[in-house]
C-alpha positions in Angstrom: 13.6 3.8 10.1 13.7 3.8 6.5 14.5 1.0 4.4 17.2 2.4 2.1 19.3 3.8 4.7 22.4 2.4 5.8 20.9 2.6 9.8 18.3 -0.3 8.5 20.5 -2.6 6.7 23.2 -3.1 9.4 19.9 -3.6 11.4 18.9 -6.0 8.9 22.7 -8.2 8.7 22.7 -8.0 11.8 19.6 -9.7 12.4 19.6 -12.0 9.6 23.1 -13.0 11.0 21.9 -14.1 14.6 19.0 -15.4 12.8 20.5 -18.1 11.4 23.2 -18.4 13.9 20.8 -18.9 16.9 17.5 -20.6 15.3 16.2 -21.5 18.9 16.5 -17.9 19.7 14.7 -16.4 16.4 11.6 -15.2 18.4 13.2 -13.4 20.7 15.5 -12.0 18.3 12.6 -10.6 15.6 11.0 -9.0 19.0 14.1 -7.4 19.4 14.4 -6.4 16.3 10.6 -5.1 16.0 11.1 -3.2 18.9 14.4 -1.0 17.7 12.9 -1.2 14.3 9.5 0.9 15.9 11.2 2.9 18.3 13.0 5.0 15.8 9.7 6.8 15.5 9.3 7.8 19.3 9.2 5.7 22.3 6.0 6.8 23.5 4.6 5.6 19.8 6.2 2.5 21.0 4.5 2.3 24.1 1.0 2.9 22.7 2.0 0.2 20.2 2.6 -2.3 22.4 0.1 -1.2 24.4 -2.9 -1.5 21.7 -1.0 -5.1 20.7 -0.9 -6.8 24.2 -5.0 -5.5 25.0 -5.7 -6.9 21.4 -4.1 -9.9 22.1 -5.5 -10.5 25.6 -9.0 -9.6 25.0 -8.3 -12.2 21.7 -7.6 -15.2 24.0 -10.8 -14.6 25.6 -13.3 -14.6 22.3 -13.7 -18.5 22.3 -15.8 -18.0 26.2 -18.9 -17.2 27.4 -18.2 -13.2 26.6 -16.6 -13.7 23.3 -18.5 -11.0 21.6 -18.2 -8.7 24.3 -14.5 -8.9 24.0 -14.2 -8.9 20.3 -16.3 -5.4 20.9 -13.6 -4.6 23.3 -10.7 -5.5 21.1 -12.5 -3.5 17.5 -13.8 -0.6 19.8 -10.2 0.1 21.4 -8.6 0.1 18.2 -11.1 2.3 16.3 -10.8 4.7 18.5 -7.4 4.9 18.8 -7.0 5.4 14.6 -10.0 7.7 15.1 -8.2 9.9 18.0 -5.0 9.9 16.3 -5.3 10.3 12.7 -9.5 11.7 12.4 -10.0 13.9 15.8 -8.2 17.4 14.1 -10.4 16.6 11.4 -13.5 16.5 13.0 -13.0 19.5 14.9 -12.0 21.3 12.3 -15.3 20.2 10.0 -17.7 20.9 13.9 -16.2 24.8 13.5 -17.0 25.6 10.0 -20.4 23.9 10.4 -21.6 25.4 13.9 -19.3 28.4 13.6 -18.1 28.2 16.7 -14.1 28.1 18.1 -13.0 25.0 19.4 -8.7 24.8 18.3 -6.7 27.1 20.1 -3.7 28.0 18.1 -1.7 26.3 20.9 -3.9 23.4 22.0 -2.9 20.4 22.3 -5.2 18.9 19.3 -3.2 20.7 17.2 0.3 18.7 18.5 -1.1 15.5 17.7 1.3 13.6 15.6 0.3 10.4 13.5 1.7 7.5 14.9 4.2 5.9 12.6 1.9 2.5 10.8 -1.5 3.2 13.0 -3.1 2.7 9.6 -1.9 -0.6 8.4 -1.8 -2.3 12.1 -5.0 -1.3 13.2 -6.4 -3.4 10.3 -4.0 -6.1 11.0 -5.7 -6.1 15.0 -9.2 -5.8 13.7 -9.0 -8.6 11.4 -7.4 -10.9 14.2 -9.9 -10.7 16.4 -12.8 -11.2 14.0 -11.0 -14.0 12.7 -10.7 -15.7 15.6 -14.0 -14.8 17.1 -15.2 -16.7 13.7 -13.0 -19.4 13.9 -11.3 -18.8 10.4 -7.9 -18.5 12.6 -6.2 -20.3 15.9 -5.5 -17.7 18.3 -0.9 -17.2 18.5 0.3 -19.5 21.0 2.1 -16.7 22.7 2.1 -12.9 23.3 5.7 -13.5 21.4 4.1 -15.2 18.1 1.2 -12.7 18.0 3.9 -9.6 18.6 6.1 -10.7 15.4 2.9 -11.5 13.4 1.7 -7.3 13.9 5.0 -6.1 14.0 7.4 -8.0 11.6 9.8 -4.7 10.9 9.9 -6.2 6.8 5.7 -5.1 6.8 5.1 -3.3 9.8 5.1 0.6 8.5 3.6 0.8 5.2 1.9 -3.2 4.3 1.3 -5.4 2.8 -1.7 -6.0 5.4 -1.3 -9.5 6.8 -3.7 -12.4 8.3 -3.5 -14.4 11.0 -3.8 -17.3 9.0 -1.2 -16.3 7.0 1.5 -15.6 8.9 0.9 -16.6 12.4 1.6 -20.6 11.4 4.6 -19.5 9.7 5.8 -18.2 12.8 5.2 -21.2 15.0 7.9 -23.0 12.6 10.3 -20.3 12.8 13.0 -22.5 14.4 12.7 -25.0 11.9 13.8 -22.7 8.9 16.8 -23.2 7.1 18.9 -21.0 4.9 17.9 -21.8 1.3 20.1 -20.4 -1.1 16.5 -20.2 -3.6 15.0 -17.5 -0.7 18.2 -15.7 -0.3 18.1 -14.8 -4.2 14.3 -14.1 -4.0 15.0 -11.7 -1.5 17.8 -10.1 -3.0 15.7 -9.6 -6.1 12.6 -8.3 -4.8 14.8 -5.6 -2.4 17.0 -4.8 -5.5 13.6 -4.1 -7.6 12.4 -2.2 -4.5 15.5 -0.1 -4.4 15.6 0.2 -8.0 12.3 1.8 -7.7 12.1 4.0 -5.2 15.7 5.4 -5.5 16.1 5.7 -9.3 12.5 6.0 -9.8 9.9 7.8 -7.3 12.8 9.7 -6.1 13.9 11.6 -8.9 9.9 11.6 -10.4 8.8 13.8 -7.1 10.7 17.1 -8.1 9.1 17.0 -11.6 5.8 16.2 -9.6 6.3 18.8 -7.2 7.2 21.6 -9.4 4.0 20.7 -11.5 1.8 20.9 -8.7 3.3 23.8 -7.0 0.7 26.0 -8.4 -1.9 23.8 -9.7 -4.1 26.9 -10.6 -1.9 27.8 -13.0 -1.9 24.5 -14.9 -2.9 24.2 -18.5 -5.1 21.2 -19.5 -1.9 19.1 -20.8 0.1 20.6 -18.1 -2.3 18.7 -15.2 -2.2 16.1 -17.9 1.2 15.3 -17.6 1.8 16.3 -14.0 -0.6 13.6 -13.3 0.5 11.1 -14.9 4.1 11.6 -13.6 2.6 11.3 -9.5 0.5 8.2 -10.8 3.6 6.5 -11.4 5.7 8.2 -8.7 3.3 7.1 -6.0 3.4 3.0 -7.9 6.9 3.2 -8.3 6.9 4.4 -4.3 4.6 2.4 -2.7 5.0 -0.7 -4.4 8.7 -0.3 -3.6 8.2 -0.6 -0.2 5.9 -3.7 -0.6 8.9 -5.3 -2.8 11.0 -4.6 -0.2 8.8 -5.7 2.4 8.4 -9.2 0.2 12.3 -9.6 0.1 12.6 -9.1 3.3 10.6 -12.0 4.2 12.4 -14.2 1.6 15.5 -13.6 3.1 14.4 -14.5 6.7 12.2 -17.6 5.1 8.8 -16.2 5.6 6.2 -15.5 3.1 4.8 -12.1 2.6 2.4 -11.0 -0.2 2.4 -9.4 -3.3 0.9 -6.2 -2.9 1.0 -4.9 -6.1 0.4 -6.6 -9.9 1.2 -3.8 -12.5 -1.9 -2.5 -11.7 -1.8 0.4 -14.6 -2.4 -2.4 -17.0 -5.7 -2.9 -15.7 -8.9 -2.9 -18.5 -11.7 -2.0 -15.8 -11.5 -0.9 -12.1 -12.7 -4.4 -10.9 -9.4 -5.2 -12.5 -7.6 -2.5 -11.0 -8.5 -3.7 -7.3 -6.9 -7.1 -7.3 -3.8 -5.6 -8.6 -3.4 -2.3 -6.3 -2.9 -2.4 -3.1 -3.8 -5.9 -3.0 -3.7 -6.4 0.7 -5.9 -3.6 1.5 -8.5 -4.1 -1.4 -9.2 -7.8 0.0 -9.4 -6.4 3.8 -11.8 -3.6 2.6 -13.7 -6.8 0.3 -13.6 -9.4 3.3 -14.1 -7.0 6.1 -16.3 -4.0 5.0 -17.8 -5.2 1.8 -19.4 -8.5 2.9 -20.1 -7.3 6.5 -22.7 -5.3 4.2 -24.5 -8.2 3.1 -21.9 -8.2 -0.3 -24.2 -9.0 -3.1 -26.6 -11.2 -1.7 -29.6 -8.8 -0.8 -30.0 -7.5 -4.7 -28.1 -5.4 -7.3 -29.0 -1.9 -5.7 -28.2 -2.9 -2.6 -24.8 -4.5 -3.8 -24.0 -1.2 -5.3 -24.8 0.6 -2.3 -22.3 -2.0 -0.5 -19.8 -1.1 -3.3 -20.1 2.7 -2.9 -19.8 2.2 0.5 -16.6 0.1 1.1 -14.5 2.3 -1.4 -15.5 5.3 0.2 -14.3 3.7 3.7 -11.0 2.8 2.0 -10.9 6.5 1.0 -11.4 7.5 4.8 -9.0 5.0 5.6 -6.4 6.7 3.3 -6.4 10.3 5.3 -8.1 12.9 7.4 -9.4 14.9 3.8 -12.4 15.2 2.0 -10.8 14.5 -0.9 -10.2 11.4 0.0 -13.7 10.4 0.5 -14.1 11.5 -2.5 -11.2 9.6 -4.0 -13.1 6.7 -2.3 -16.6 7.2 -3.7 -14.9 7.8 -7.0 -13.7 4.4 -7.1 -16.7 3.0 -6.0 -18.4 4.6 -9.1 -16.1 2.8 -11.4 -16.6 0.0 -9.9 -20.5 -0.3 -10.0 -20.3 1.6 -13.5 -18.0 -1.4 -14.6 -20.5 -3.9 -13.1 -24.0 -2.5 -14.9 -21.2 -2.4 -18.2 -20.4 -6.0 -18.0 -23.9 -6.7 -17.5 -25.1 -5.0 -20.5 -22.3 -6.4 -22.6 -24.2 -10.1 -21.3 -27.5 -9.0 -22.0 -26.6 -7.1 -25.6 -24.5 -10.5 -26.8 -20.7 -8.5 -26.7 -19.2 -10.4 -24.6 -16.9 -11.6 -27.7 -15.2 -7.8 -27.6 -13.4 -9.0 -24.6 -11.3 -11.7 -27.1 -9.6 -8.8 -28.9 -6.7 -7.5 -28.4 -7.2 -3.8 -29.5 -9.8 -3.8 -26.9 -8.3 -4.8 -24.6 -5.5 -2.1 -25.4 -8.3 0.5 -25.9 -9.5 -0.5 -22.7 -6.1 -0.4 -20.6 -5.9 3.1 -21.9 -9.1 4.8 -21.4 -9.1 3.3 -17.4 -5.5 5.0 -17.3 -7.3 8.0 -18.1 -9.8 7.5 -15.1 -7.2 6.6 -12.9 -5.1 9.5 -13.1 -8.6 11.5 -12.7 -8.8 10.2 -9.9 -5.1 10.7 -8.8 -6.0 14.3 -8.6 -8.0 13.9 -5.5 -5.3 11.8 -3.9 -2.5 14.9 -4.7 -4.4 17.7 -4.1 -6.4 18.4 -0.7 -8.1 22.0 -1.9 -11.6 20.3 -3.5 -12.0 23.8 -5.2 -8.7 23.2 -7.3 -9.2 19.9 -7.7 -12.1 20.0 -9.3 -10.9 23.2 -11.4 -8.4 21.4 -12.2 -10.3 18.2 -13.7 -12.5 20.8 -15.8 -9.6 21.8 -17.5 -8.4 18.2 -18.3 -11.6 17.4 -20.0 -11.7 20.6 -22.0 -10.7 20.2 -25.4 -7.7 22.8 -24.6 -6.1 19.6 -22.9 -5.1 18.0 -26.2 -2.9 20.7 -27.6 0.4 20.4 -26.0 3.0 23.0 -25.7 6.5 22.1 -26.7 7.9 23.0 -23.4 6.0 19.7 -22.4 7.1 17.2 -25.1 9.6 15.8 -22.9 7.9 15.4 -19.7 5.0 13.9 -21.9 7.5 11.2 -23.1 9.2 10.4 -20.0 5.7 9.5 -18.8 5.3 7.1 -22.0 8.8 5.9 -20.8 7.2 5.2 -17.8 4.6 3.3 -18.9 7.1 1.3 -20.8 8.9 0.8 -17.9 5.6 -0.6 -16.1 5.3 -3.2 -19.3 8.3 -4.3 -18.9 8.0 -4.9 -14.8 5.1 -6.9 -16.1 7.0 -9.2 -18.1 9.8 -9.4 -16.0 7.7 -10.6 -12.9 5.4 -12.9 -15.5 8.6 -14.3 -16.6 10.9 -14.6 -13.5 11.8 -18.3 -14.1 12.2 -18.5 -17.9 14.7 -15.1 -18.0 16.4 -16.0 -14.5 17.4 -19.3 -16.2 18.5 -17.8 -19.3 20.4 -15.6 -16.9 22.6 -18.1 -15.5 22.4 -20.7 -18.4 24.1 -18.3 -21.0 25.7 -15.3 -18.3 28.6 -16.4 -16.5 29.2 -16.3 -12.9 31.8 -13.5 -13.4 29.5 -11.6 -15.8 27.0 -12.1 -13.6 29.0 -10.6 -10.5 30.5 -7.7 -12.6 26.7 -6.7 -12.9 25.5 -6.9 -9.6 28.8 -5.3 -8.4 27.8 -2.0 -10.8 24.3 -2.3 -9.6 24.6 -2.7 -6.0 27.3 0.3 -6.2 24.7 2.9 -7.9 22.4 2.1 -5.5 24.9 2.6 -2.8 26.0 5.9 -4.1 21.8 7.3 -4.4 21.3 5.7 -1.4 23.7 8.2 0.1 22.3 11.3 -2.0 18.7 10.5 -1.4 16.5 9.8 1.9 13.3 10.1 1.2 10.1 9.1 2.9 7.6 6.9 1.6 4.9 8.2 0.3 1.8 5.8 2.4 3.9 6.5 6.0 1.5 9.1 6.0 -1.7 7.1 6.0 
């Protein structure tokens, strides 16, 4: 069920409805909820969902006794392989037949009828990082199956993020009845779901034709021309996916429950160490706390911290899809980063550090990561390696700076873009300062006369356009 459809919002009044209506009822009510939510996808994704949750949560209860690790081992193993069978198995085959040269798909099998199940990505990491927190201690187990079920599968976060913690959300749920309608949280949420609308609607939307057509024949592209198209997906997949997180985030306001940010204006970013804490926010930290430092982090030396760095962001590439590109897309990443860790080291050791005060450096350096990013947002779009790569050659050939005129205005609609990002920036930097100017020198009728015309475009696109996110694939 998608979020800008009317199907989800009489799903969402009606909940919030009987929400506050019936506090003593508001976990059985989100369960509900949850489950009608899910079953759109298929009930036997349902079943496999709530099977996986209720062995997680079992096998959780029992990691504080004598066989604690064997059940956290349990609990990690089922869950692996369950993302593995689902989302890698194809994959694998397919790479065993060109290696061995040997047959092992029929046309017809039944590997090739697997279908993804709808958020297998984000609440596998959700399960996994339960358990170990409890087996460590950094989290009380959920008092009930009820708790722990609204914790993995809270509709506002369950599909696409942002990835949550136990000891983040699980204690907000054990004072769900106590919540109270504030009118503060119900304007929150309004906000963040209009941005998130806003965005995906009037942004991604109508940026994925452009996209689309661009990359339609990729071999065909000039060096501007892949230029261009890739810095139109870069922002259509932020505009996207971060619109689902705001969403996600509003959500929660409404209903009194915190979710995280899952995105900062991450395009503004000087460095890719940078870059990290402000994209995908959620799954960064999970890949930091859960992968990274599982390594041994940077306590065993500075190759071997590097080698811990080129490892987790090539996991979080896996993690992304069933292609080698993005592994690669992965190991990219974990280039800039250890390339961005020897720079900053050097800048120490050579006395520069007093670059970093400037301004125009820090402009200079906003731009040229742009540049890698959107390098590496070729890998992400395109799943041939052959054409990716070809296609990367001829953005760093010097052909790539002439533009043709037939491109002018794509070229500016993606500095538009950029201005656009700026000003989210600001706008989100700034929320108290301009939302009390808002009201202090608006009127209440002016005010309504805008969100009347706002809420009615959005009504009207939302009609006109129903498109998937972009991460329900992953």
């Amino acid at each position: 069920m998608l979020f800008h459809t009317p199907e989800f919002f009489v799903l969402l009044i009606v909940t919030l409805v009987l929400y506050y209506l019936i506090p003593t009822k508001r976990t059985i009510l989100l369960s509900i909820a949850n489950i009608l939510f899910y079953s759109v996808s298929g009930l036997g994704f349902l079943v496999l969902f709530l099977t996986i949750t209720t062995v997680t949560y079992l096998c959780s209860l029992m990691l504080q006794g004598r066989y604690r690790k064997l059940f956290l081992w349990i609990a990690i193993t089922l869950n692996v392989l369950d993302i593995v069978f689902f989302k890698y198995s194809l994959f694998i085959l397919h790479d065993l037949e060109k290696v061995f040269s040997i047959h092992l798909i029929a046309q017809h099998s039944f590997w090739v009828s697997i279908v993804l199940p709808i958020g297998i990505s984000f609440y596998t990491f959700e399960l996994i990082s339960y358990v170990v927190d409890v087996y460590k201690q950094r989290t009380k187990p959920a008092k009930s199956i009820i708790d722990f079920w609204i914790f993995i599968a809270f509709f506002a976060h369950l599909i696409a993020g942002p990835i949550m913690r136990g000891h983040e959300f699980i204690p907000q749920i054990e004072k769900i009845k106590s919540i109270r309608l504030q009118l503060s949280n119900f304007k929150m949420g309004c906000f963040y779901l209009t941005l998130g609308l806003f965005k995906k609607i009037m942004l991604a939307d109508n940026i994925a034709p452009m996209v689309n057509n661009f990359f339609a024949d990729p071999a065909h592209l000039s060096g501007s021309g892949a230029w261009i198209s890739t810095y139109l997906f870069a922002f259509q997949i932020f505009f996207d996916f971060s619109a689902y997180s705001d969403m996600a985030v509003g959500i929660g306001y409404l209903f009194g429950l915190e979710l995280p940010r899952n995105f900062m204006t991450p395009y503004l970013s000087a460095h890719a160490t940078e870059f990290w804490r402000r994209w995908h926010i959620t799954l960064s930290s999970w890949i930091r706390d859960y992968i990274y430092f599982s390594l041994g982090g940077s306590r065993r030396g500075e190759l071997r911290k590097y080698a811990n760095l080129f490892a987790a962001m090539t996991i979080s590439g896996i993690w992304h899809g069933a292609q080698w590109t993005f592994v690669i897309w992965g190991m990219y990443h974990g280039a800039l980063l250890i390339a961005h860790k020897i720079y900053t080291m050097l800048k120490a050791k050579l006395k520069l550090t007093w670059i970093d005060r400037f301004f125009a450096y820090r402009i200079l350096a906003v731009f040229v990561f742009f540049q890698l990013t959107c390098i590496g947002w070729v890998f992400f779009r395109i799943h041939d390696l052959h054409t990716a790569l070809a296609l990367i050659h001829r953005m760093l050939s010097i052909q790539a700076l002439h533009v043709p005129h037939q491109l002018y205005s794509y070229l500016l609609f993606a500095i538009g873009l950029f201005v656009l990002h700026i000003v989210e920036y600001y706008l989100l930097t700034y929320a108290s300062a301009i939302s009390a100017f808002w009201h202090r020198y608006f009127p209440a009728p002016a005010r309504a006369v805008v969100y009347t015309v706002l809420v009615s475009i959005l009504i009207v696109f939302i009609k006109n356009v129903a498109s998937g996110f972009i991460y329900f694939q992953f």
